[in-house]
Structures are given as C-alpha cells and as structure tokens.
N, C-alpha and C positions, 0 to 999 in steps of 0.2 A: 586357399581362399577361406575365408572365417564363414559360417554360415549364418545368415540374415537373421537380425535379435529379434526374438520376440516380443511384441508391446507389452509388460506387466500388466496383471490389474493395478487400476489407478489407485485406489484405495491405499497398496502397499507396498507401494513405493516406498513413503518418507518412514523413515527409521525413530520411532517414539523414544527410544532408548536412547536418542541422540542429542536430549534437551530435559530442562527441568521438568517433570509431568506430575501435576496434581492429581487429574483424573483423564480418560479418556472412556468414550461409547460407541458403539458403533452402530448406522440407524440409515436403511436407506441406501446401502450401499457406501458409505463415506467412512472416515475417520476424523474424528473433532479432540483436537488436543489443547486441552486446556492447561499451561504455563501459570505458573506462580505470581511472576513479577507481570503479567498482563492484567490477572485477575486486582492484585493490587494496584495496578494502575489503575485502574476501571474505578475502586473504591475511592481513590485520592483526589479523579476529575469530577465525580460524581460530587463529591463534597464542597470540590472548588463550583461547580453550578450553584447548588444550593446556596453556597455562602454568600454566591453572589443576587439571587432571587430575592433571599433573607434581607441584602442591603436595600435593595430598591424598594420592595417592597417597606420595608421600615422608614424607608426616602422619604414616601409618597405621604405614609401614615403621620408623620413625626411633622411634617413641612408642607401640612397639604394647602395653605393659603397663598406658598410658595411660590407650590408647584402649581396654582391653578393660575398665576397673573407670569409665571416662567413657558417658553413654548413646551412641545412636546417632547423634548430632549430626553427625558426620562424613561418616558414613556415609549419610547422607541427602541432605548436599553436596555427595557424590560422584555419586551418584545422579542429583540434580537438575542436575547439569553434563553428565553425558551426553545425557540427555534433551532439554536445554537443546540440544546440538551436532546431535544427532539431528533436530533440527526446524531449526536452520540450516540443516545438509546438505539438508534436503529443499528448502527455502524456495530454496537457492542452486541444488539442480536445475531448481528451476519456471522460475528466471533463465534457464539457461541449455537447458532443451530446447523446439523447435519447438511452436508449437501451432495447433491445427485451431478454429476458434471455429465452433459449431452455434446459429447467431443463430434469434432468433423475435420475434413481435412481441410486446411490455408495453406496456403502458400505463406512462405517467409516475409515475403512481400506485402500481403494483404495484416497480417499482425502488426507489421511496422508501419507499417502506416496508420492502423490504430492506436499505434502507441506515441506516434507522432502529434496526429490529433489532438490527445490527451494532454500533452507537451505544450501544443501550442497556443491553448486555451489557458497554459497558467503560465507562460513565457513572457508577460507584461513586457513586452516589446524586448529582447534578451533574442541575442543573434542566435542560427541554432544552423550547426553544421554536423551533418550527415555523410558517415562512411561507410560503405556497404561491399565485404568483400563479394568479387563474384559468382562462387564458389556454392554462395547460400542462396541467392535469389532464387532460384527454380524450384528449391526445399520445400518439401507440404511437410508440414505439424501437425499434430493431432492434439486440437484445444477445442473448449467450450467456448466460440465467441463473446457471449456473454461473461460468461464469469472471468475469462481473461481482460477484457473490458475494464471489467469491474476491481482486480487487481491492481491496472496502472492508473486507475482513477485511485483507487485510495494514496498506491508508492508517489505517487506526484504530487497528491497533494499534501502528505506526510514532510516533503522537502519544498514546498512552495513559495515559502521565504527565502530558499536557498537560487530560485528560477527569477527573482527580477533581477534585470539590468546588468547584463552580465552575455556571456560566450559560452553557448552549453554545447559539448559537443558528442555524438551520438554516433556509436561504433557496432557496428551488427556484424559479425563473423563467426566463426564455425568454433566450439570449446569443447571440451569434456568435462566430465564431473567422476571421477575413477573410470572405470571402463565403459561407464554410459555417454554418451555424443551427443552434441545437439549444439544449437544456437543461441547464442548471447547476444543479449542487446547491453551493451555499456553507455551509462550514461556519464559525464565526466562534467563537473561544475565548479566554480568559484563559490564554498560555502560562506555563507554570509550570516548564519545562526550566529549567535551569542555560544558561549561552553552550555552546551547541553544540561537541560535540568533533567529532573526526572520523569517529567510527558515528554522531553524532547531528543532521550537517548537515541543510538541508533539500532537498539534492541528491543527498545520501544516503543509505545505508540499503539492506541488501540488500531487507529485504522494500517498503521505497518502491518499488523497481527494479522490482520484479516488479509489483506495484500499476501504477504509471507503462507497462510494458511491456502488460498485461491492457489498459487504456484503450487505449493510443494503437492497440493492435490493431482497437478496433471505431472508429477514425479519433477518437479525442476525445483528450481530454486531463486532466492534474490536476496542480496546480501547489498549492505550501504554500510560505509569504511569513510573517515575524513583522513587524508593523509597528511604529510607532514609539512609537506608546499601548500596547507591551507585548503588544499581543493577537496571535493567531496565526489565520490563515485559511488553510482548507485550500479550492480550487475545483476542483469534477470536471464537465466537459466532455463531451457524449454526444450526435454529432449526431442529426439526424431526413434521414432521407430518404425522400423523398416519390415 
C-alpha cells in the first residue's frame, strides 16, 4: 500500500522551467509568471482600445453637427469601449499581481456545480449534458472558492462564442497528471470561432492567462485544444491530496 501524498506547498507546484518566462517574483506567499507572448498580447489589445477611443472621439470632433441631430449611437460606443478597457485593465492586473490562495475543503460536487453555474450564464440557450463518474462525487478538493470561481469565469468566457447554440457536454472523472491524481472537469463543444487570430489563440488570451495562472496555483492545470472533428475541448485539472 503506497503511503498517503502529502499536499505540496501550493506555491510550488507549477514548474517555471516549463514555459517561456520573462520574469518571475515571489510576494505574499505566491508565484506570478509572467510569459512573453501574454505580455505582448496585453500591448497589441491595449492599442486596439485606444485606436478605437482615438476613432470616436475624432467621430464626435470632426461630425459634431452630425452627431448632435444623430441619436446617441456613438455615444454609447464610446462608452462601452471604456468600460470594455476598464475590465481589461482589471483582468490584466489580476495577471499580473501576487496572490495568497485561502484553500478549504469541497467536495467534487459543490465545485461542479460552480462551474456549471458559470456555463450556464453564458450557454445562450446551448443544451448542456453532464456526466459524473461515480467514483468522484464524494472527493473533497482543496481550493480557494473564490479564486477557483474566478478561474472558470475568465476560461468561459475566453470561449463564449464558442458556448451559443449548440450541445456542450460536460464530463467530470477521476485523471492524473504524471504521478499526481485528481479530478477533471472536461468540457467538450462544437467550436464555432473563425481560425484563431492572435487575441483568439488557445495559448492565448489575457483572461485564459489569468484562468491558467488561478489553476496552476492550486497545482492543477487547464489546457483547451480544437480537434480535428471541429470540436473544441476545454480540460481543467484540480488535484486531491490526501
């Protein structure tokens, strides 16, 4: 009989050596790894904001006898570009400041159902079928509610285009990850993106980043792959430690 794993510190877990790394600090207990091709992503959406502030704003200046007998159409697009940047900025600080994860234990059961929630508020009416080996229900986890929370809200919405009008189907069972164990949630979709640009890779994406960074904190992982039937799977990794 193997003798019961110890829980790592959560900190160091995820292996830095394992991925492009610019810089890395460690502040608070955490580890924040800051990636190349995030950082430039950050730079390339930032500019798409501005360029588009820059147009309306020049709209308003250039047309403004236009704009004052036209309704508020503009004016609303202007609006919703800030807001829009406003929730970048935030989303690109969550990347990049340190955090402290306050684990407890769930049940396998009470996560998925978090994570269902999360599903089903961007499921624009999208059938949504659940398979739950037996095996794992009983499972406690050791997560942050919150911050894992906060994970499947960014991965869901990172593929949310991909969640209308369609048969999403949702597979929770028992994986490993080399000799570590734990539980997967696989989610399985009919992708509906365009080819991937470059805010829409699946290595990409500020808020993935953040999503991907929340996981690998409590030592798991979530990885999203389109295969070659078209469909798109997303798998999130959360071990158990006993």
């Amino acid at each position: 009989m193997t003798s019961p794993r110890q829980r790592p510190e959560l900190e160091d877990r995820y292996d830095p050596a394992s991925v492009p790394v610019q810089r890395q600090s460690r502040e608070q207990g955490s580890l924040v790894v800051v990636r190349e091709h995030v950082v430039g992503e950050i730079a390339h959406e930032l500019g798409n904001f501005f360029h588009k502030l820059y147009y309306w704003a020049d709209y308003i200046k250039s047309e403004s006898d236009v704009v004052k007998r036209a309704d508020s159409t503009v004016g609303h697009m202007l609006e919703r570009t800030i807001a829009s940047l406003d929730e970048f900025l935030k989303t690109t600080l969550d990347y990049f400041t340190p955090i402290t994860l306050n684990p407890t234990n769930l049940r396998v059961d009470e996560v998925v159902e978090g994570f269902l929630t999360q599903l089903r508020s961007l499921s624009h009416g999208s059938s949504i079928l659940v398979t739950r080996e037996e095996l794992v229900s009983g499972t406690v986890l050791l997560v942050d509610p919150t911050r894992v929370s906060q994970a499947f809200r960014n991965a869901l919405h990172h593929i949310r285009e991909d969640l209308k009008a369609g048969v999403v189907v949702v597979t929770v069972g028992r994986e490993s990850r080399g000799d570590l164990h734990g539980v997967e949630i696989r989610l399985e979709l009919e992708s509906k993106s365009a080819t991937p640009s470059l805010l829409r890779g699946s290595e990409l994406g500020v808020e993935w980043a953040v999503a991907a960074k929340l996981i690998e904190l409590h030592g798991g992982d979530i990885i999203e792959r389109d295969e070659t039937n078209g469909c798109k799977v997303v798998a999130i990794f959360l071990p158990i430690y006993n």
